[in-house]
C-alpha positions in Angstrom: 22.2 0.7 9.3 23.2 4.1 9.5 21.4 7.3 10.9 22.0 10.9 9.3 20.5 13.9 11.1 20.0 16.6 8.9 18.0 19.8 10.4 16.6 20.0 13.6 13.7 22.9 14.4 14.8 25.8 16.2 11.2 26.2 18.1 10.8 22.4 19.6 12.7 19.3 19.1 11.7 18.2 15.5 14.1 16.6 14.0 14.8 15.5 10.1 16.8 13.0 9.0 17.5 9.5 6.8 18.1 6.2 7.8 20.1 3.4 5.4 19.0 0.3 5.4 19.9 -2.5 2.8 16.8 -2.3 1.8 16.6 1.4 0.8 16.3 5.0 2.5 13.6 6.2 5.1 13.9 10.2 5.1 12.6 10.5 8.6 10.4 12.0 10.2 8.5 8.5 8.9 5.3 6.8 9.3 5.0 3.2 8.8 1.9 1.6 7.5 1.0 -1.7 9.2 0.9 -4.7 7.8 0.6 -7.0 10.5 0.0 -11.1 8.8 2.4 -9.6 6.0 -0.1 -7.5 4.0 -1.6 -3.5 4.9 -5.4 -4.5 4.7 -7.3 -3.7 1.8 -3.7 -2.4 -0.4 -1.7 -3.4 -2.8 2.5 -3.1 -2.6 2.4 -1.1 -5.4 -0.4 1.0 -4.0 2.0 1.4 -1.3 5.1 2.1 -3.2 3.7 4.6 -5.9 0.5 5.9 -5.0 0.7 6.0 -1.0 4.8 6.2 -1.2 5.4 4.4 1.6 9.3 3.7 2.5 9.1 1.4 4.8 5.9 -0.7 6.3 5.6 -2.8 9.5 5.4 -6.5 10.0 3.8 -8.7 13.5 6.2 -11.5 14.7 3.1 -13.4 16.5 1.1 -13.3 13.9 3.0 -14.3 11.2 5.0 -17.0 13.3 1.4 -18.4 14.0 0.6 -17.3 9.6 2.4 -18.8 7.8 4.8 -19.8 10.0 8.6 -19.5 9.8 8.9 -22.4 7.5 6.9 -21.3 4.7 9.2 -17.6 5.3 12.3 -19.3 4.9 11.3 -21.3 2.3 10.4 -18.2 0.3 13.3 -16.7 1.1 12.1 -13.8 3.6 9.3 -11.5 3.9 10.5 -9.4 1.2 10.4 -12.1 -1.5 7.2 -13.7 0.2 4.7 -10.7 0.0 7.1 -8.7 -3.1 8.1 -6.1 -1.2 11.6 -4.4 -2.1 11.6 -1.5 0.9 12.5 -1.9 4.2 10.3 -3.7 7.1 10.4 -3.5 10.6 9.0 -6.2 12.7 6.9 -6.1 16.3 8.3 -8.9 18.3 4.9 -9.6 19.8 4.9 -8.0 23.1 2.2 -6.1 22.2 -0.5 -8.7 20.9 0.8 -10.8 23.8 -0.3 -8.6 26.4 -3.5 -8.2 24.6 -3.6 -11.9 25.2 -4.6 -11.3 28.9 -6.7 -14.1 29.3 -4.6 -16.8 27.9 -0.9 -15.8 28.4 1.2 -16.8 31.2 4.3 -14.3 32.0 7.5 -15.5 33.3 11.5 -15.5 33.5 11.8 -17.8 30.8 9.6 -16.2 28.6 5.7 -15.5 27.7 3.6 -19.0 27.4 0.2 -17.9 25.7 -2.3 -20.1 23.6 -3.0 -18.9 20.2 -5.8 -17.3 19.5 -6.4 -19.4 16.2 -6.4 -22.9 17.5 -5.8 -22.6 21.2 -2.1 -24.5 20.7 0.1 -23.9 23.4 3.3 -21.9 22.5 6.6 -20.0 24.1 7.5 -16.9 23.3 11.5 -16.6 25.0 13.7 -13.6 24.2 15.7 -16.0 22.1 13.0 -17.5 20.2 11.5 -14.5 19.4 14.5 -12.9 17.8 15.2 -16.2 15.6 11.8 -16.0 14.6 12.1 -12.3 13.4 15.9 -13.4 12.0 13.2 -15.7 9.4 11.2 -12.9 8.9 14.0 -11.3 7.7 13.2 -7.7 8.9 15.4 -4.7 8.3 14.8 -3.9 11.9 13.7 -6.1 14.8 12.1 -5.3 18.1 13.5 -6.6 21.6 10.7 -8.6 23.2 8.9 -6.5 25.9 6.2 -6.3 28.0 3.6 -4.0 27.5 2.0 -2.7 30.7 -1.8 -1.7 30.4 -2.9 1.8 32.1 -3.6 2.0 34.8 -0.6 0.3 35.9 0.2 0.2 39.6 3.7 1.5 40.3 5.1 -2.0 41.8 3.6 -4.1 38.7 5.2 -1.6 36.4 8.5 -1.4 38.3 8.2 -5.5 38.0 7.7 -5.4 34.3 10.2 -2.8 33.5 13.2 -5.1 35.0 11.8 -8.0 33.5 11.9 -6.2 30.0 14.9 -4.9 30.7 16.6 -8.4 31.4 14.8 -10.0 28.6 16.6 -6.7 26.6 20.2 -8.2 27.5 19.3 -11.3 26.0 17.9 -9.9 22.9 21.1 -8.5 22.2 23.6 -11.2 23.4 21.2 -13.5 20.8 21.8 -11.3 17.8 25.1 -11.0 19.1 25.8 -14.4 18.4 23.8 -15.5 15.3 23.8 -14.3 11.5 20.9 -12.9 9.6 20.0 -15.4 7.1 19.1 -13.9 3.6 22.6 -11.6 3.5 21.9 -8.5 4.8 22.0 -6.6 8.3 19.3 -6.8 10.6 19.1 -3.3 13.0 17.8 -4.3 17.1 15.6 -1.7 18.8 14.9 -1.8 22.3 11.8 -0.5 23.7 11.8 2.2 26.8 8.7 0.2 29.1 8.1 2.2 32.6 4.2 3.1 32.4 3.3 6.6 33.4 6.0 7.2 35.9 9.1 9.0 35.1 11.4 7.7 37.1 10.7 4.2 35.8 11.3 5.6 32.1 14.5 7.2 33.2 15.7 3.9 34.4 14.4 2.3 31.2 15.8 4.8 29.3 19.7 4.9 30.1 19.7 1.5 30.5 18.5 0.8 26.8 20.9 3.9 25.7 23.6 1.9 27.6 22.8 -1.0 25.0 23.9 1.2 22.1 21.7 -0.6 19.4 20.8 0.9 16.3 17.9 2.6 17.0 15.8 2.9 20.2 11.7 2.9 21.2 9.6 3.7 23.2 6.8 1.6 24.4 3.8 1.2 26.6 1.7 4.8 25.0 -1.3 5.1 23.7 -2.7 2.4 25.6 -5.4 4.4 27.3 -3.5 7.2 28.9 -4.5 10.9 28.3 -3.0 12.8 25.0 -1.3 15.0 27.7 0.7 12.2 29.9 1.9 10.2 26.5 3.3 14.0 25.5 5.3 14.4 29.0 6.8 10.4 28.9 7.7 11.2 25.2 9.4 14.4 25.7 11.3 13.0 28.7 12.2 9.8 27.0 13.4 11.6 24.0 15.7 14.2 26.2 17.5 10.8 27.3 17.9 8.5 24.7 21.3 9.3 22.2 20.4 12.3 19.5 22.3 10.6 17.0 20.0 7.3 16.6 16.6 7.0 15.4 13.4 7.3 17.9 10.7 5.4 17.3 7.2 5.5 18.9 5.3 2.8 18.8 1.2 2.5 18.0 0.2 6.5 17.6 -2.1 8.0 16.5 -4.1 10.2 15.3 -3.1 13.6 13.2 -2.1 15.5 16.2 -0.4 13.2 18.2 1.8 12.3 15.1 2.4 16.1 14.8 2.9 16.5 18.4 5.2 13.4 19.1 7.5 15.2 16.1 7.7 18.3 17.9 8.9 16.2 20.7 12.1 14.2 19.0 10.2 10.9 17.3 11.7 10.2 14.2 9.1 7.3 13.5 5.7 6.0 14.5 3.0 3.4 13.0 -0.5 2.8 13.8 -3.5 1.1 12.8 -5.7 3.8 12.7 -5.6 5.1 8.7 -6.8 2.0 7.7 -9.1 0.6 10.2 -10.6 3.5 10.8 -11.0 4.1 7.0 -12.9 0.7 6.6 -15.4 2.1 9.4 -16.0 5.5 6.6 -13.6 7.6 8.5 -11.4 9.9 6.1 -8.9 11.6 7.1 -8.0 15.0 5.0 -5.7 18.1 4.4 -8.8 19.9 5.4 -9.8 17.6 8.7 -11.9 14.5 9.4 -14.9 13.2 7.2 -17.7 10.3 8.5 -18.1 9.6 4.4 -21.1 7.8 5.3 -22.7 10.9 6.5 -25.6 11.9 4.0 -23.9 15.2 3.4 -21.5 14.1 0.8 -24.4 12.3 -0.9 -24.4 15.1 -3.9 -20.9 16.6 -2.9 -18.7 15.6 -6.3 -15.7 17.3 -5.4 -12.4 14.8 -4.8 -11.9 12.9 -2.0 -9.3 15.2 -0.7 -8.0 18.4 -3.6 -5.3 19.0 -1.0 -3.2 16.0 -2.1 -2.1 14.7 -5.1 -2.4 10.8 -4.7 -4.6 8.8 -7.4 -7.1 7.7 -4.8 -7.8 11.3 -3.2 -7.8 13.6 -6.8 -9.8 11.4 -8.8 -12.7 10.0 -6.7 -15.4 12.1 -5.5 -16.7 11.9 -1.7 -20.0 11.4 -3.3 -18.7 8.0 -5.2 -17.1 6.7 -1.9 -20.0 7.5 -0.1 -22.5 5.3 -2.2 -19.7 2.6 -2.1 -20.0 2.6 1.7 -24.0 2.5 1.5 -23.8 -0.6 -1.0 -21.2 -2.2 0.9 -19.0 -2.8 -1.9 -15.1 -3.5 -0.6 -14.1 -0.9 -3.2 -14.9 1.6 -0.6 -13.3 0.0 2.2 -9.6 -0.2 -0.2 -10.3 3.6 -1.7 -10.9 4.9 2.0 -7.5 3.2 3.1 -5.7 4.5 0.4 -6.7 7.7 1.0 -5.7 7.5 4.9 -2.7 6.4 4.2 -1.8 8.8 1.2 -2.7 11.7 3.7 -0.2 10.3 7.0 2.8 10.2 4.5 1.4 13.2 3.1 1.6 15.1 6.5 5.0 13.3 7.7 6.9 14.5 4.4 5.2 18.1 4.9 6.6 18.2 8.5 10.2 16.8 7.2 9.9 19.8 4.3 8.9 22.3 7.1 11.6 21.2 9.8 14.4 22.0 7.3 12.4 25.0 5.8 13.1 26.0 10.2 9.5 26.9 10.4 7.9 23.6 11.5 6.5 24.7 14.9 4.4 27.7 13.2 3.2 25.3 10.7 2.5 22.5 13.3 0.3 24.8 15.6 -2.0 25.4 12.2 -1.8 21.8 11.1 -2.9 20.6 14.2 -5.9 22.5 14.9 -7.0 21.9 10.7 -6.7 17.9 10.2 -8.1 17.7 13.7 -11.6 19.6 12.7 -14.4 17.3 12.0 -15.8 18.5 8.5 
């Protein structure tokens, strides 16, 4: 894998770049669409590829270890082959839904023993296993295994957690180290930056993962609850640490803002959930700001989805089409919402690339922000 920076903002810390992978280019900054059991709900790969352009989409190592299971992966010959997608995929390596797993995971040395939340079977998730379970996923880039810390976090748990994720980190990389990907083609390791809200923890999170000089690097443990304000500080500060010349993820955020924001601060890529769940609940998000289609308001308005953008979904279905899908509860609403979520995140990503380069991002951000923010 191989990381070009090409333009960096002269008002903040916005960067623009592209990252190689065999699998094609990411022209950073990116976001990734999720597609956590192997699919982005509700939307098609080529809705992805030619309507949403989408360069790269995320996949869940829990998940599809439980669904379909590495077996069925291998068989097929990788992810890629299994669900026909040609572009790049990153894979979670489960910290995250683990931790969600509160009430039936056990953490320790060795590893995190949970109970899935399908069948109640008992399984161990190891640093080791982990990483030969996303080596059968095939992913173009794999995350270290981690553990997420909820907020509020007491300083001494964090402090815990951080080591632990840190030494979990070192055996991530010796594993990789020492095996081969199997379908032919590199595999890229991340490690994630843990620490909470406390900045000396994410310093000593920080230079220990820039110490591990991996491909990329990510920061972890935001947007789980803490204000807009504190996830900007640990960003910023993370960011000023970790190497310039490798990619910076941040990992689950967010909305509109925060994706604008966390640019302004050095991230090169981020995912979330948000476009598309929130799109199956009738939230739309716009060039012009946020719609609740199911609001009676739109029930006469004909006009597109969203004129601002060219994608299939947004120009040639009106908000009062979408609206009445919604009403009738027909799933066509649910996949037309989605698409348009996700058309407007790449939208606003490749606009922010276009005006980091043009050198006049920040002036452009501070406008942005306040517009797709402003419910309509």
């Amino acid at each position: 894998m191989e990381f070009q920076l090409l333009a960096t903002d002269k008002n903040s810390k916005a960067r623009a770049g592209i990252l190689t992978t065999d699998h094609g280019e990411i022209e950073t900054p990116i976001f990734m669409p999720v597609g956590t059991i192997g699919s982005v709900k509700g939307v098609t790969q080529e809705q992805l590829k030619l309507d949403i352009q989408a360069q790269i989409i995320l996949g869940n190592t829990y998940h599809l270890y439980l669904r379909p299971g590495t077996k069925i992966l291998e068989k097929a010959g990788g992810l890629h082959k299994f669900n026909g997608w040609d572009k790049p995929i990153l894979t979670d390596s489960g910290g995250f839904q683990v931790f969600s797993l509160s009430g039936i995971r056990k953490i320790k040395e060795e590893g995190v023993e949970f109970r899935s939340h399908i069948d109640g079977t008992k399984h161990l998730f190891s640093p080791e296993s982990v990483m030969e379970i996303q080596r059968s996923i095939g992913a173009d880039i794999v995350m270290a295994f981690d553990e997420c810390t909820p907020y509020p976090c007491e300083y001494d748990y964090a402090e815990k957690s951080m080591h632990l994720t840190n030494r979990w980190l070192a055996r991530c990389v010796k594993y990789m180290k020492e095996t081969e990907p199997k379908y032919g083609y590199h595999q890229s390791l991340f490690p994630i930056v843990q620490g909470s809200t406390y900045k000396d923890l994410r310093t000593q999170s920080a230079e220990f993962i820039a110490s591990m000089e991996c491909d990329g690097n990510a920061i972890g443990g935001l947007s789980v609850g803490e204000p807009a304000e504190m996830m900007y500080e640990m960003c910023e500060h993370v960011c000023d640490i970790l190497p310039k010349e490798k990619p910076r993820y941040l990992m689950g955020v967010g909305t509109p803002a925060n994706i604008l924001e966390n640019i302004a601060l050095g991230i090169d890529m981020l995912d979330c959930v948000m476009p598309t769940r929130n799109g199956r609940n009738g939230m739309l998000f716009t060039t012009q700001g946020i719609i609740n289609i199911k609001n009676k308001k739109w029930e006469d308005d004909f006009s597109a989805l969203d004129e601002g953008l060219e994608a299939f979904a947004s120009r040639n279905y009106t908000k009062a089409y979408v609206r009445h899908l919604f009403t009738v509860n027909e799933i066509l609403g649910l996949q037309l919402a989605s698409i348009q979520n996700l058309s407007f995140y790449l939208w606003l990503v490749k606009e922010a690339r276009k005006h980091i380069i043009a050198g006049d991002f920040t002036e452009w951000k501070n406008k942005m922000v306040k517009q797709v923010s402003q419910r309509l």
